[in-house]
PAFI-954132 format. One record per atom (N, C-alpha, C): x, y, z. Coordinates in pm, whole numbers, plus 32768, in hexadecimal, padded with zeros to 4 digits. Layout:
<rs>
XYZ;...
</rs>
This chain:
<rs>
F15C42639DBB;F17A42D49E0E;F11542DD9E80;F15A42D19EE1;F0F942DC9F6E;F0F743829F92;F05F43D59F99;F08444439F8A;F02D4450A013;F04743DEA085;EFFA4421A11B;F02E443BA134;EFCD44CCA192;F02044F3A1E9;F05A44DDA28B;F0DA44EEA299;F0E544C0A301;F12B4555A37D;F1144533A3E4;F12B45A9A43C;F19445ADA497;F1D94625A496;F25D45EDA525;F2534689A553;F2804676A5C8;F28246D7A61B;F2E04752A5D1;F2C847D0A5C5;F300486EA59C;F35D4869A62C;F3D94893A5FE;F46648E7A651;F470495BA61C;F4CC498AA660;F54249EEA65E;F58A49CFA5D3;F59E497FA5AD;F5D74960A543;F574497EA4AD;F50D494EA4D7;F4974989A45E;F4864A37A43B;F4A04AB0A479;F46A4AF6A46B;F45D4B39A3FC;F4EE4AFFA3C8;F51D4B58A303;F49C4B08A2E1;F47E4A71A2D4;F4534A2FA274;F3AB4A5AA2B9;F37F4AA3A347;F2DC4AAAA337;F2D64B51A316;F3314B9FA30A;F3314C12A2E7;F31B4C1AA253;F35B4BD5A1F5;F3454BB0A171;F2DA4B78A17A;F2954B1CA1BD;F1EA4B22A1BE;F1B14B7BA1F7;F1B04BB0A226;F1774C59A25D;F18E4C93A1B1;F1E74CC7A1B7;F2144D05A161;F1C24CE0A0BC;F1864C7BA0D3;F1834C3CA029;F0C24C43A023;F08C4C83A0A5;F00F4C72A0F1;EFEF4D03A0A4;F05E4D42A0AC;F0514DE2A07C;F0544E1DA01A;F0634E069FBE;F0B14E149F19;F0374E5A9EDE;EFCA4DFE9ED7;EF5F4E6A9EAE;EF014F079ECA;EF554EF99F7D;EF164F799FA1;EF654FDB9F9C;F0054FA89FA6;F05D4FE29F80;F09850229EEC;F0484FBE9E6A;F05050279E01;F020509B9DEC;EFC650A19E3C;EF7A511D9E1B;EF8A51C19E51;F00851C39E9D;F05852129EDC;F0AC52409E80;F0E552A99E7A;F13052F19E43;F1D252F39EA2;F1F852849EB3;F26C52839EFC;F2C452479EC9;F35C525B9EE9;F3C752209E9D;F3DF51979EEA;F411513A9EAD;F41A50D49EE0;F4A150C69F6B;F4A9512E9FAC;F4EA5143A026;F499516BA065;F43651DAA061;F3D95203A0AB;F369516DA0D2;F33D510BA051;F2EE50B7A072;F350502AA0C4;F3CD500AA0C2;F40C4FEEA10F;F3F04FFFA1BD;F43C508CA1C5;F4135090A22E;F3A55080A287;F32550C2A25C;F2B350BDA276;F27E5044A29A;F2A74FCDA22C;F26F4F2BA260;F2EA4EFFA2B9;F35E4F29A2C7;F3B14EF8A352;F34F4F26A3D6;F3314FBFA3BA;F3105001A42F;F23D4FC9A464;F2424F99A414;F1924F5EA3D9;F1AC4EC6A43F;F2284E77A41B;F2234DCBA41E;F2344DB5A49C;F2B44E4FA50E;F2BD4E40A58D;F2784E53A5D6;F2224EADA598;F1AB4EF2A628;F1594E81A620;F1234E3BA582;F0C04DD0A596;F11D4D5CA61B;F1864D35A5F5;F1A74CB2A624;F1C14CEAA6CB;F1E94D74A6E0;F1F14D79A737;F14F4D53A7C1;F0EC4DA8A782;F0574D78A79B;F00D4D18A781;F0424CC3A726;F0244C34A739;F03C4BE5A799;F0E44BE7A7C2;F15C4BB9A836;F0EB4BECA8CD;F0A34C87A8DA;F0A04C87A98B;F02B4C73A96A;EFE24C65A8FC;EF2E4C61A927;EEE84BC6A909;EF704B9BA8DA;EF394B0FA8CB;EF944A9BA91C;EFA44ADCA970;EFE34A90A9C5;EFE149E5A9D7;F0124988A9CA;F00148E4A9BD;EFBA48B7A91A;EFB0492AA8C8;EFA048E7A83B;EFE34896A7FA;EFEC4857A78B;F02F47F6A70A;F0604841A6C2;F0DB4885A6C2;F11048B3A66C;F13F486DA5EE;F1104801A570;F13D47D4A52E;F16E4803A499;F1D047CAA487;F1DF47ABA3F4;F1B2471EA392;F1574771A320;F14546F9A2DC;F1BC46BBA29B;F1A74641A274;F216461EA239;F1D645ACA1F8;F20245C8A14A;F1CB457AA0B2;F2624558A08E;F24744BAA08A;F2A24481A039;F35E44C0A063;F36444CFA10E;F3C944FAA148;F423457DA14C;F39745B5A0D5;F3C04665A0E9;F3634686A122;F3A7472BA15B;F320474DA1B7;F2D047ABA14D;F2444791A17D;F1CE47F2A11E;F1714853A128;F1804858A1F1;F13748A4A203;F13648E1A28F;F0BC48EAA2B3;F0D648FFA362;F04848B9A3A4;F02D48A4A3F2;EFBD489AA437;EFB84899A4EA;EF8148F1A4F2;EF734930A5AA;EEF04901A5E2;EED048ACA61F;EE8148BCA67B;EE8C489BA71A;EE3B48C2A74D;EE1D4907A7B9;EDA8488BA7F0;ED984851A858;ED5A4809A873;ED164828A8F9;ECAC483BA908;EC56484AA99A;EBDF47EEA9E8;EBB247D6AA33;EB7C4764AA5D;EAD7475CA9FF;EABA47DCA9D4;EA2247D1A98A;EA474815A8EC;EAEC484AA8C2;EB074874A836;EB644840A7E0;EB7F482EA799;EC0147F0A767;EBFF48A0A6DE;EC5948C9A70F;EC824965A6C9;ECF4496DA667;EC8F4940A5EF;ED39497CA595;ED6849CDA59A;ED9049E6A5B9;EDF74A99A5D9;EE304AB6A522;EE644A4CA4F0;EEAD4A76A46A;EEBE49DCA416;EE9749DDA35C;EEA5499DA333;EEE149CEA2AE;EF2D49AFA287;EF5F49DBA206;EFD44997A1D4;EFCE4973A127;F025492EA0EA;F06B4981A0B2;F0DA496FA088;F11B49ABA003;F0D3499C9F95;F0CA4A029F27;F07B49EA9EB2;F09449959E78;F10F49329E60;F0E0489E9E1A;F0E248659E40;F06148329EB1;F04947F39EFC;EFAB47D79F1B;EF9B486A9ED4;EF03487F9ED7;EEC148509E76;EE2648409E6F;EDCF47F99E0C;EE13475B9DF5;EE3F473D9E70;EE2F46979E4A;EE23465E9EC9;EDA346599F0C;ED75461D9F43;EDB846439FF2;EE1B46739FF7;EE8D4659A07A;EE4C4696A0F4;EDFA4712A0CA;EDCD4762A140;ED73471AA15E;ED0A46D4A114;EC774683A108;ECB24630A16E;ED1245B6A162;ED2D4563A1C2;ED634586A24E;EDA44613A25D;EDC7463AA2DA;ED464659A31A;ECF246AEA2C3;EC7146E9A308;EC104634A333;EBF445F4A312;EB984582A2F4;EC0D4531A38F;EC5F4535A3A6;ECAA4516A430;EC954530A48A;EC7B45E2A47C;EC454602A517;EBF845E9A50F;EB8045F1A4A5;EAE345EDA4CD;EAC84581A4F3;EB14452EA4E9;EAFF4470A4FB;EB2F447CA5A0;EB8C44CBA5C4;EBBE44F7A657;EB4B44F0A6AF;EB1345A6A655;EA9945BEA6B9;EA374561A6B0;E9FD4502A662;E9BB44DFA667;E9CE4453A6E6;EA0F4446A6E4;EA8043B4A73C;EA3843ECA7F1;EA714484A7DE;EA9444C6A848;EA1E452AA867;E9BB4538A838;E9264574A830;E96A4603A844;E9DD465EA811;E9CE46A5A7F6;E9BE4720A797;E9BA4799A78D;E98B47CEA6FD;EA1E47FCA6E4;EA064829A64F;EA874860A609;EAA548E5A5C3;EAFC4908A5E8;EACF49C0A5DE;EB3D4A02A596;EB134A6DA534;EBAE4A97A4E3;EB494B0DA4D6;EBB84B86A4B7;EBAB4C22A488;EBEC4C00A3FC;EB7B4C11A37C;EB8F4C1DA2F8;EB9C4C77A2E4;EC014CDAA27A;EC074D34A257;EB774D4CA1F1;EB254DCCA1B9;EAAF4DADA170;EAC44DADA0F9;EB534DB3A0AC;EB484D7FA047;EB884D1EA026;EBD14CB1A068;EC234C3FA057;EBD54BF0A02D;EC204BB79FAB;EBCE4B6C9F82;EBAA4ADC9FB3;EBE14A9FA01E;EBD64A43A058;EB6B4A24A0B3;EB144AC3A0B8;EAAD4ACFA113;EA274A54A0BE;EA2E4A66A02D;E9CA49DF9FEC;EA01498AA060;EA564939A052;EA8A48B6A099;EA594898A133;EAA7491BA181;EA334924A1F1;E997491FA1ED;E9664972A1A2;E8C34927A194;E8924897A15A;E8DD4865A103;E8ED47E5A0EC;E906477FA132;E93147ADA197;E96E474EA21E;E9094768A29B;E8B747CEA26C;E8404798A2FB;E855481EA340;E8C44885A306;E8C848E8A37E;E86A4995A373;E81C49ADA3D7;E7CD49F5A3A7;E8154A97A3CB;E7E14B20A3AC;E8024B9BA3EC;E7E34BC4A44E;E8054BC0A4E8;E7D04BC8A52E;E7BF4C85A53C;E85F4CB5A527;E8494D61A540;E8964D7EA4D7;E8844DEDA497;E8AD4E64A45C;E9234EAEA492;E97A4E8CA4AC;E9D14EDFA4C7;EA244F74A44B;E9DD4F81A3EE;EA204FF9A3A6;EA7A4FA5A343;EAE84F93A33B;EB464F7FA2E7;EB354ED3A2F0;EAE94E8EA36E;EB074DF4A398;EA864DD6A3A3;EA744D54A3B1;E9FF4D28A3A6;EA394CBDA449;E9ED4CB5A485;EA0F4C57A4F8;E99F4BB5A4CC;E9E24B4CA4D4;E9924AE6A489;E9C14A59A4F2;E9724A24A4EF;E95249B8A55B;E8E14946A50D;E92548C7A54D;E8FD4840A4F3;E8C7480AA586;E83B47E5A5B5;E83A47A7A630;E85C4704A61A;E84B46CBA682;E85E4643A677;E7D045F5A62C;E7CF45B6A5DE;E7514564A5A3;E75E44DEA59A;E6DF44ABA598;E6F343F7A59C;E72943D2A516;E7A64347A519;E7F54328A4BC;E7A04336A43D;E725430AA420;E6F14319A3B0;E6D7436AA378;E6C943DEA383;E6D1445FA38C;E745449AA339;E7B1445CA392;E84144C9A37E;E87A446DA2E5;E86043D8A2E1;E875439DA22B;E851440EA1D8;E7A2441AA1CE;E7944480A170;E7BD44EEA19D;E7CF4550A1DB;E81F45AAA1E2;E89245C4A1AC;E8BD454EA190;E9504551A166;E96D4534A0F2;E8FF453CA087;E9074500A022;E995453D9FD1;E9B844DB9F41;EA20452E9F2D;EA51459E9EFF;EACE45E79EF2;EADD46809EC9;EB6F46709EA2;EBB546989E51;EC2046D49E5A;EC3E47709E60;EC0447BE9E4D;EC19483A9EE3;EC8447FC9F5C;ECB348789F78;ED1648769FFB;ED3D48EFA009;ED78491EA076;ED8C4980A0D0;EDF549C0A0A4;EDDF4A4AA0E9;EE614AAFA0B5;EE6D4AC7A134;
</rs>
């Protein structure tokens, strides 16, 4: 079983299948609500447009991708590319997809990017996702506090460097 991942461009045609990743991003913050499962419905329709809609004008010329394991799709991955940042805007698998390695090799891509391309690498972690280990495992430090986010950035380092950095993990991203 070949379980890389591979990337193709997000359509118009994806939106059921990245809304169900939106949607599957939420489950835990969403149990804890006292809402009927129409009320939490709506809420992540009305949650998935405003995000995608502000992703679409503020990230204007980004990578909108879908991952894709073994010819289903698994996930999403957005970035955003600038002449001194390479900006994940969004990474996230479906839950069985996670804890085996998949996010590790998407993340360990760009950083091999920036490193190619001497630039740094930057994501807003939520502060309790647990994927934030992985980001520190991968070299990326806290730069600000944002309240609910942590703003986190990997600069570029010499190749020898970024091996151990990368040692292995199965951790991966929500």
């Amino acid at each position: 079983m070949n379980r890389k991942p591979i990337l193709r461009k997000a359509g118009e045609g994806d939106l059921e299948f990245l809304f169900s990743v939106y949607a599957c991003s939420r489950v835990e913050e969403l149990a804890q609500v006292d809402w009927d499962d129409d009320q939490k419905s709506t809420f992540l329709k009305m949650q998935f447009e405003a995000q995608h809609r502000y992703y679409s004008e503020n990230y204007r010329g980004a990578d909108f991708q879908i991952v894709v394991i073994e010819g289903q799709p698994a996930g999403r991955l957005y970035l955003h590319r600038r002449s001194d940042e390479i900006r994940i805007v969004d990474i996230t698998l479906l839950p069985e997809y996670r804890h085996a390695g998949i996010g590790a090799s998407l993340l360990r891509t760009i950083l091999e990017e920036g490193e190619r391309t001497g630039r740094r690498v930057t994501i807003h972690v939520e502060r309790f996702n647990p994927a934030l280990r992985l980001y520190q495992r991968l070299g990326f430090s806290i730069v600000e506090d944002k309240g609910v986010y942590y703003f986190m950035e990997r600069t570029a380092i010499s190749p020898g460097l970024a091996c151990a950095a990368e040692g292995g993990s199965t951790d991966d991203v929500r």
